[in-house]
C-alpha angles and dihedrals in degrees: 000000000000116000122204140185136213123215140197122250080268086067088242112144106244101168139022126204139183126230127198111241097241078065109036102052098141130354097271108056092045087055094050088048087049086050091057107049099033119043102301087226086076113119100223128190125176121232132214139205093204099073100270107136081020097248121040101247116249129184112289087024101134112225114236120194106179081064092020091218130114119245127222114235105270119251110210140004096248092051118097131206117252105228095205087052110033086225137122118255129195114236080241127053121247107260096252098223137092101289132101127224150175132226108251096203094190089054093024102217137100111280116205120237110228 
């Protein structure tokens, strides 16, 4: 199965959609069969779980070409985007111990949940 994404002239992904593998044997011909069943003037990009395009694209993920990955939503304003990963990171690390925690944006640090 080969899943694929449209996305808006933003290059912001809008919709998901599944493709049988018999049609989806590389991008571009699963793109040609979603052309041709949707509107052809969708923009489609296919998505991987295996860390192609580095994230599998959700709805809201933004497509970006220059690193050809899709990008998560960000989550808060302090976080920054990892260039290597394509994903969103905290200013502070995460406390590596049993706990769990939540991130506190107004006092940007980790909160414990007690």
């Amino acid at each position: 199965m080969g899943s694929f994404v449209q996305v808006d002239t933003n290059n912001i992904v809008i919709r998901g959609v599944v493709v049988a593998d018999e049609i989806a044997v590389d991008e571009s011909s699963g793109i040609a069969y979603l052309r041709t069943i949707y509107d052809s003037t969708f923009t489609w990009r296919q998505t991987y779980k295996d860390g192609t395009r580095k994230n599998y694209a959700g709805i809201g993920f933004t497509y970006n070409a220059d690193k050809d990955a899709f990008i998560p939503i960000q989550p808060y304003a302090s976080w920054v985007l990892d260039d290597n990963t394509c994903k969103w990171v905290s200013p502070v690390a995460l406390p590596d111990d049993d706990k769990i925690y939540t991130w506190d944006e107004e006092n940007t640090e980790w909160k414990e949940i007690e």
